[in-house]
N, C-alpha and C positions, 0 to 999 in steps of 0.2 A: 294136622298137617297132611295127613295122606288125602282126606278127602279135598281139598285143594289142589292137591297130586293131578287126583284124578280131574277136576275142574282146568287145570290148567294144558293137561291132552287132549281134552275135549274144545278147550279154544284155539289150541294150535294148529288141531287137525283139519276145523269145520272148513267150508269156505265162506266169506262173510261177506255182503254188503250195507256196509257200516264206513263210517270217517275212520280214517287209518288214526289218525289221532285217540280218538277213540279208543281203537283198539290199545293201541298202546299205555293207553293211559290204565285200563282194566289188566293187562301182562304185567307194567309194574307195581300193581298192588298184588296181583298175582304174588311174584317176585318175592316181594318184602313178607305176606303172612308165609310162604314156602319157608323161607329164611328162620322161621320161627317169632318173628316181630307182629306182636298185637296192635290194633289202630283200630282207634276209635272210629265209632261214625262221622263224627265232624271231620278226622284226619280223610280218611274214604274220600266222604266231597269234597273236600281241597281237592283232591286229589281227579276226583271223573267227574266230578259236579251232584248236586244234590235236586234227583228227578223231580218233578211237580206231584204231588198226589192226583190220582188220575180216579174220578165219579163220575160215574154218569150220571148227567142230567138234563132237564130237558125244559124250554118254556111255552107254552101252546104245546101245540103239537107236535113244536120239533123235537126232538130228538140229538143231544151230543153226546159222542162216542169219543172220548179221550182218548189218546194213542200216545202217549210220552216215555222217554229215555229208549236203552237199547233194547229192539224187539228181541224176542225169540220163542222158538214154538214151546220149549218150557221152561217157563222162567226162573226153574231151581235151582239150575244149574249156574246162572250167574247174578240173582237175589244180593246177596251176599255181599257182592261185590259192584253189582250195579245201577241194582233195583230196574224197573225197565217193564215191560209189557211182554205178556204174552201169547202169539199170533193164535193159540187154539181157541183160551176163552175169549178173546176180540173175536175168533170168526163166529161162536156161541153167541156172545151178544149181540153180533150184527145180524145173526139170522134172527134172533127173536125182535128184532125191533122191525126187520121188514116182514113179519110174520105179524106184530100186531097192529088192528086196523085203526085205533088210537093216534100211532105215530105216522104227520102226512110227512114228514123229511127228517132226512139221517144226515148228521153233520160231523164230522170225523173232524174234531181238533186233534192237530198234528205238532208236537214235537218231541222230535226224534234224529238221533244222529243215524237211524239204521238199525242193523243186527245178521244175526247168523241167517243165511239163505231159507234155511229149513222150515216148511212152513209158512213160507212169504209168498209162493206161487200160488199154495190153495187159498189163501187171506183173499188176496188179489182176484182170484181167480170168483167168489162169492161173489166178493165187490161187485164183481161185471154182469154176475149172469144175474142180479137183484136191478140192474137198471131197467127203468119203466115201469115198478113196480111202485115205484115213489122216488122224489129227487133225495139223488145222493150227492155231497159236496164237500170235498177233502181241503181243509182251510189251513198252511201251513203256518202254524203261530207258534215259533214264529219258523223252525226249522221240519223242513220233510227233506230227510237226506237217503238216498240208498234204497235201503228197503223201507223205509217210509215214503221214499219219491214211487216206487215201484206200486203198493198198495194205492198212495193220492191218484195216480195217474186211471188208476181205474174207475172214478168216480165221474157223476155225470159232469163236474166242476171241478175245477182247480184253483181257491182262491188264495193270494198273499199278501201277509201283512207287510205295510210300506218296507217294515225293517227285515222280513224275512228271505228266507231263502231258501233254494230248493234245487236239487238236482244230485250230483253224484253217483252218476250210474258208472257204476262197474262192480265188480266181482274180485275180491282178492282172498291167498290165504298166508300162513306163514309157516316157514319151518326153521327150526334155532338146530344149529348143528353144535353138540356142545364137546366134540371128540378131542379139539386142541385143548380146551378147559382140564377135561379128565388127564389129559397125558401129562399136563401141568401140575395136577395134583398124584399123578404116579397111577392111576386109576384106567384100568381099560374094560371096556363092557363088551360082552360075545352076546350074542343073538342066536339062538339056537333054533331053525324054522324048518316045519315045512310047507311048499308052495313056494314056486318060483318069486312071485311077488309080496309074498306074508309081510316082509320088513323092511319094503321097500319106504323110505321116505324116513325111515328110521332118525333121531336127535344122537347116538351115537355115531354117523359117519354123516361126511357129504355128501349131499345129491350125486346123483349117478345123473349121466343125460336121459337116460333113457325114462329113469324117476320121474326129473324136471319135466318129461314132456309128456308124460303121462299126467300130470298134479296142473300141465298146462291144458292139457286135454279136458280135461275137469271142470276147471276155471273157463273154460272158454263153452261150456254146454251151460254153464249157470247164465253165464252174459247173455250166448245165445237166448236163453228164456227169459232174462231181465229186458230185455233191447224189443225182444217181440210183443210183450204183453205191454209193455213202456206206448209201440208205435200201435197196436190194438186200440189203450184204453185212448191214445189220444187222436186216433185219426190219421197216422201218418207213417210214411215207411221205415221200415227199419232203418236203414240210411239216413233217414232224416235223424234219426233217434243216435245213431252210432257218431255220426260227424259233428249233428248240429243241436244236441240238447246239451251243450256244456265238455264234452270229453271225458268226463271222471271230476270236473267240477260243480260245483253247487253256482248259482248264477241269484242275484240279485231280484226283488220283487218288478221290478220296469223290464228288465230286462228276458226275465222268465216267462212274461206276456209277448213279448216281442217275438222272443226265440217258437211261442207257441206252445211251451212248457205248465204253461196257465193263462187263466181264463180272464184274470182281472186282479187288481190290489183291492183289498180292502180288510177290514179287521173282523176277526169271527163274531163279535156283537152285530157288527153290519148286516153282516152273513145270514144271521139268525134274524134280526128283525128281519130282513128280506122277506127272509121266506115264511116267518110269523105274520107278514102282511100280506103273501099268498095267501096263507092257508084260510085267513077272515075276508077272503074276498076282493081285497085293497090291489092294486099293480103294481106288480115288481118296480123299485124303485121310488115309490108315491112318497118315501118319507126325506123330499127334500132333496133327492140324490139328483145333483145334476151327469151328466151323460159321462160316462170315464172312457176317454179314449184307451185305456188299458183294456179293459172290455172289448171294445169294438176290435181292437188289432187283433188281438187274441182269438175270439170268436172267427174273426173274417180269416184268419191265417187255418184255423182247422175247418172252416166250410170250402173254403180254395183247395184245400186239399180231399176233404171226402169226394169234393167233386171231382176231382183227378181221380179220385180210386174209385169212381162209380158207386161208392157208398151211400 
């Protein structure tokens, strides 16, 4: 129990972008093993859902990078409880796969509700400074939410499956104030610190303003860096990224082309033949595909725009 203690401070504290559902869904199993109550694995995925096994693998030349359930930079901390991916050895394996001359394209199957911030800037951050060294292409099958949309967006492509979806930029954390609880049970906890702010934000009392907007301060420097590297990978200003990629929603695959969120619909088998019929030579498209206006609007919506930014 204790080590869930600690498992459950370390998810309260982080900041995350992740499906708030999500979160929640991971707090109340939290909740329930704290409590002392064993659950099975099957109870678990009832309960968060039961992740895809994530292999890599590859056909020709290309190269798939699996990225499924919730990210975070070490995945021990919520294994357990969530199973999920974590953003250190994904950024290890995506340096070695553009490190070997073997693989011509990296294709990053995506599903993902997100995860904790930490770690999601340097992922991202790979992602981008590896374009041109070979095509990269973040395929969300069928979900890239959060910090999965954050990582996609840095790829030289952005493709979606007809049913997918993608978006959810923003940044939240959470804090459970539980002082009316203990006074209910006759119980009151002191805090004994020093350093003006040691216990600030504390689950023993309410937010203070001053708390609130320092924990708002926080939250709003992670946004900042989600929104900037968002309008980076995709061409477009932040503004564009803050008003017009969804608000904190995930958007629809027609539509995430539309908005310029992605590049075109299509299913990650597509994806790969694609570029399995680069790599021997054949033209993009030769296997039958007639022209997707999803593509084109998408495409023409991010060249309109680098042309505005002189890019």
């Amino acid at each position: 129990m204790k080590s869930y203690s600690r498992v459950y401070a370390a998810v309260m504290d982080r900041p995350w972008a992740l499906l708030p559902s999500k979160l929640a869904a991971i707090v109340e199993v939290l909740d329930l093993r704290m409590a002392g109550l064993e659950l099975s694995a099957e109870e678990i995925s009832a309960r968060i859902g039961n992740p895809r096994r994530a292999e890599q693998s590859a056909q020709g030349s290309v190269a798939v990078l699996p990225v499924y359930g919730v990210m975070s930079q070490r995945m021990n901390m919520l294994q357990a409880t969530s199973g999920g991916a974590s953003t250190e050895m994904l950024g290890r394996q995506f340096s070695d796969l553009v490190r070997d001359p073997q693989v011509g394209a990296i294709i990053l199957d995506i599903d993902s509700p997100g995860g904790d911030v930490f770690g999601t800037a340097e992922l991202g951050d790979a992602i981008y400074a590896a374009r041109g060294s070979k095509p990269i292409v973040a395929v969300a099958n069928s979900l890239a939410a959060s910090a999965a949309y954050w990582i996609a967006s840095q790829a030289d492509e952005i493709v979606v499956t007809p049913s997918g979806q993608v978006g959810s930029i923003g940044v939240y954390t959470a804090h459970r104030d539980v002082s009316a609880a203990l006074e209910q049970e006759g119980e009151k906890v002191t805090l004994i610190s020093a350093g003006k702010y040691k216990v600030e934000g504390n689950p023993y009392a309410a937010l203070t303003d001053e708390a609130r907007a320092a924990i708002q301060d926080r939250i709003d420097g992670y946004y900042a860096m989600f929104t900037g590297a968002v309008a980076r990978g995709r061409g477009v200003d932040v503004a564009d990224v803050r008003g017009g990629f969804g608000e904190g929603r995930t958007v629809g695959a027609r539509e995430a082309v539309r908005l310029g969120m992605a590049d075109r619909v299509g299913t990650l088998q597509q994806t790969i033949d694609r570029y399995v019929g680069q790599s021997s030579g054949t033209r993009s498209g030769s296997r039958s595909e007639a022209p997707n206006p999803d593509l084109v609007s998408g495409l023409d919506f991010r060249k309109r725009r680098l042309r505005m930014l002189g890019r």
